[in-house]
Each structure stands twice: as structure tokens, then as C-alpha cells.
C-alpha positions as a printed Julia matrix, in Angstrom:
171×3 Matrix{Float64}:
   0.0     0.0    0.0
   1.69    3.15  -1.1
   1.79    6.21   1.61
  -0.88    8.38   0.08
  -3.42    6.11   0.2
  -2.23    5.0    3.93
  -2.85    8.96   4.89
  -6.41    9.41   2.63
  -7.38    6.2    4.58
  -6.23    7.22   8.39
  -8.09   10.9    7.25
 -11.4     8.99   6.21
 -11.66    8.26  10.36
 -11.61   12.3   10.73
 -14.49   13.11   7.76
 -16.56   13.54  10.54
 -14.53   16.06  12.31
 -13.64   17.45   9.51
 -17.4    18.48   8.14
 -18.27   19.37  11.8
 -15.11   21.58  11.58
 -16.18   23.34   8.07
 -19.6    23.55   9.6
 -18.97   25.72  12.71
 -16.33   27.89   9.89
 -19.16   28.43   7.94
 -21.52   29.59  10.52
 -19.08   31.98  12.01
 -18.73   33.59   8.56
 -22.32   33.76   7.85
 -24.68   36.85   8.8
 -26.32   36.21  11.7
 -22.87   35.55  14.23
 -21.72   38.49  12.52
 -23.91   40.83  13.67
 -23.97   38.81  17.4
 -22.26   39.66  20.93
 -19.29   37.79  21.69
 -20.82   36.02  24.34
 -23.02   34.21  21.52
 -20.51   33.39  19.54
 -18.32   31.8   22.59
 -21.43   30.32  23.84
 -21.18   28.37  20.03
 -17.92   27.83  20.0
 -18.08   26.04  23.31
 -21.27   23.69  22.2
 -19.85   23.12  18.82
 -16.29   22.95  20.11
 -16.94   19.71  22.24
 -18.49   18.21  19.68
 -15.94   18.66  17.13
 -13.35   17.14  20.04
 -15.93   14.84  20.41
 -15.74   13.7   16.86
 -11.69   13.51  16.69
 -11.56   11.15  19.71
 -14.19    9.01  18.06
 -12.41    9.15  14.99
  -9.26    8.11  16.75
 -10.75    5.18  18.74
 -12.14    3.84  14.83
  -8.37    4.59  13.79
  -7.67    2.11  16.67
 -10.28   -0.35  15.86
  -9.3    -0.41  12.13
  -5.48   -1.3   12.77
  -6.18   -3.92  15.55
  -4.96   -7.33  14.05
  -6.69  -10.54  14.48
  -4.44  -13.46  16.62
  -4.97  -16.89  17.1
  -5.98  -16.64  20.66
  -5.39  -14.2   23.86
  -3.91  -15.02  27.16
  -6.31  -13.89  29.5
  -4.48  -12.28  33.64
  -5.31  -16.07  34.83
  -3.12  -17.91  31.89
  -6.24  -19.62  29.96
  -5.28  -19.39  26.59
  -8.73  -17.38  24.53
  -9.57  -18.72  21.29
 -13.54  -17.69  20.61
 -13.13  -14.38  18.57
 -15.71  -11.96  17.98
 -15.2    -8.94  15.81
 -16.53   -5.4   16.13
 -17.98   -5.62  19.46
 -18.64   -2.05  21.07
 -18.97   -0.5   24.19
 -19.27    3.25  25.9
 -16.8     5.67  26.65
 -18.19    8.62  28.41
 -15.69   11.41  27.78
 -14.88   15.02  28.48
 -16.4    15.96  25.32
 -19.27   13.24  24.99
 -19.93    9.97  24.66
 -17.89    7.63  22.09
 -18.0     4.23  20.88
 -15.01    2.05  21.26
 -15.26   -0.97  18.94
 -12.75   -3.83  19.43
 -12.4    -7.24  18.85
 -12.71   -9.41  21.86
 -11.76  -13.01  22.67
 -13.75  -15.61  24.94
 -13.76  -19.14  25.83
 -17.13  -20.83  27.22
 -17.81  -20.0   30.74
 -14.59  -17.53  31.05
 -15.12  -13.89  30.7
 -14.19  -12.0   27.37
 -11.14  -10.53  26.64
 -10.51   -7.22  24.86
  -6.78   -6.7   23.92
  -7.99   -3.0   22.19
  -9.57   -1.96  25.86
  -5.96   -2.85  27.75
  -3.96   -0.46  25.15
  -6.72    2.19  25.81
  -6.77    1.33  29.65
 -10.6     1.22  29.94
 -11.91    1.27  33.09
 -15.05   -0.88  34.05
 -17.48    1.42  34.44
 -16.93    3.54  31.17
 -15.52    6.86  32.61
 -12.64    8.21  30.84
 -10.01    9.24  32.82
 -10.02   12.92  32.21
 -14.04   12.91  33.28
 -12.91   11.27  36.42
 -10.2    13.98  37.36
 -12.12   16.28  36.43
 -15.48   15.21  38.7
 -12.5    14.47  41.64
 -11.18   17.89  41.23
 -14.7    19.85  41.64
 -15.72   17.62  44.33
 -12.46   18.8   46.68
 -14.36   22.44  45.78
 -17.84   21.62  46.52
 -20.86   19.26  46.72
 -20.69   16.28  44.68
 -24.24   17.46  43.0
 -22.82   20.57  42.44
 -19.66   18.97  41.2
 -21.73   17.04  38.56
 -23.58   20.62  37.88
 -20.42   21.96  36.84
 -19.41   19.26  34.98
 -22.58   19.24  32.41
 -21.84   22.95  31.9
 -18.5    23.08  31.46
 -17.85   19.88  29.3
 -19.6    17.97  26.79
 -20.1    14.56  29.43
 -23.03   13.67  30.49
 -23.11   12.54  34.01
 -25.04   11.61  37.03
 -25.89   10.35  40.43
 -25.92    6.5   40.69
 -27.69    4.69  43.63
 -26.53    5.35  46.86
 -22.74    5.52  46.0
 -21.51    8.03  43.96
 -20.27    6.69  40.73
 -19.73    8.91  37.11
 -21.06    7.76  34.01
């Protein structure tokens, strides 16, 4: 495969980005922000700004996905060798700047709990924080309330998150 199609093909992840990126350019150079406060336009740039971060992480974790190669079998942390494979399998990231899809492939054997060789690289936690959502919630809780902390958090970012059960958990 020569180079320029290796670069056209690690771009296609971005198209979404990309358009998102041209979209927000064209809006700012249309009439009506033109003849807006500043605060407007910032208040824009800050919706349309985490989604266009949004968009390049997602784009990244498909790069990811796309360039994972197929074995044989995985070694799962208790030695049992993995040899069930299942392509494309997704889960949820919830992110600074949204919520993205990681798909990976992910190895199993009957009775033994799957294994996803993509999620160790990324260093997934179980319960589908990322970890700059989960400094960021521990910072605003040394500040204030954890309700408040999540308050903050849904206005300042583009995670969604909330109250679980009794404990106090992100998502």
C-alpha cells in the first residue's frame, strides 16, 4: 500500500470532524454571528467545540479499531489461553467531550469472561468513565458538593453525568 493512500485512509476516520469543523467555519462567517455579541458566539464555539473534540476522539478510537490485528488466541491475567473471537464488538466511553463508541475485537472461551486486547492499550476502566471525566469530577468535588460537582461538569464539558444509587459513581 503506497503512503498516500495509507494517509487518505487514516483521514477517512476524521471526515466527521472534519465536516463538523467546516460547519462551525461556515456559521461563524455567515450573517447572523456576525452581527452577534461575543458572548453568543463563545457560547457556540463552546457547544460546537466539544463536539468537534468529540468527533476527533471518536475518529481516533475507529483509527484504533481499524489497525487492531486478528491473533490466534489471547492469554487472558489467569493464563487460559482465549480462542472464541468476535469482531466489532462495542462499548461506551463517556468522555470530556461526549460519549464515544469504542469498537474492538474481543476473545472468549465458554464459561470464562471475554477478553478485549484493544480496551488494555486504551486502559478502559469498568465502568466507562474516561479518565479525564474522572479527574475532572474528583477535582470539583475537593471544591464543593458532589451534585454541584456534577452541575459543573454538564456545563462546562460535553459529558453527560449523574448520580448512581446510593454511592456516587460517574457515568
Amino acid at each position: 500500500m503506497n503512503s498516500a493512500y495509507a494517509n487518505s485512509l487514516d483521514f477517512s476516520f476524521f471526515c466527521e470532524a472534519k465536516q463538523q469543523l467546516n460547519n462551525m467555519i461556515e456559521f461563524l462567517c455567515s450573517d447572523l454571528p456576525l452581527s452577534d455579541e461575543h458572548g453568543a458566539i463563545e457560547q457556540y464555539i463552546h457547544l460546537q467545540g466539544h463536539e468537534l473534540l468529540r468527533l476527533l476522539l471518536q475518529g481516533h478510537l475507529h483509527l484504533r479499531h481499524h489497525q487492531e490485528v486478528k491473533k490466534e488466541s489471547v492469554v487472558n491475567k489467569e493464563g487460559l489461553a482465549l480462542t472464541h473471537f468476535r469482531a466489532n464488538t462495542k462499548t461506551t466511553l463517556n468522555s470530556l467531550f461526549g460519549q464515544v463508541t469504542v469498537t474492538r475485537n474481543g476473545y472468549s472461551k465458554r464459561s470464562i469472561n471475554s477478553h478485549y486486547p484493544l480496551d488494555a492499550q486504551l486502559n478502559l476502566a469498568n465502568d466507562q468513565c474516561s479518565d479525564g471525566l474522572r479527574l475532572q469530577l474528583a477535582s470539583q468535588v475537593n471544591h464543593c458538593a458532589y451534585d454541584h460537582a456534577i452541575e459543573h461538569i454538564k456545563e462546562t464539558t460535553g459529558a453527560k453525568t449523574e448520580k448512581k444509587g446510593t454511592g456516587s459513581a460517574p457515568r
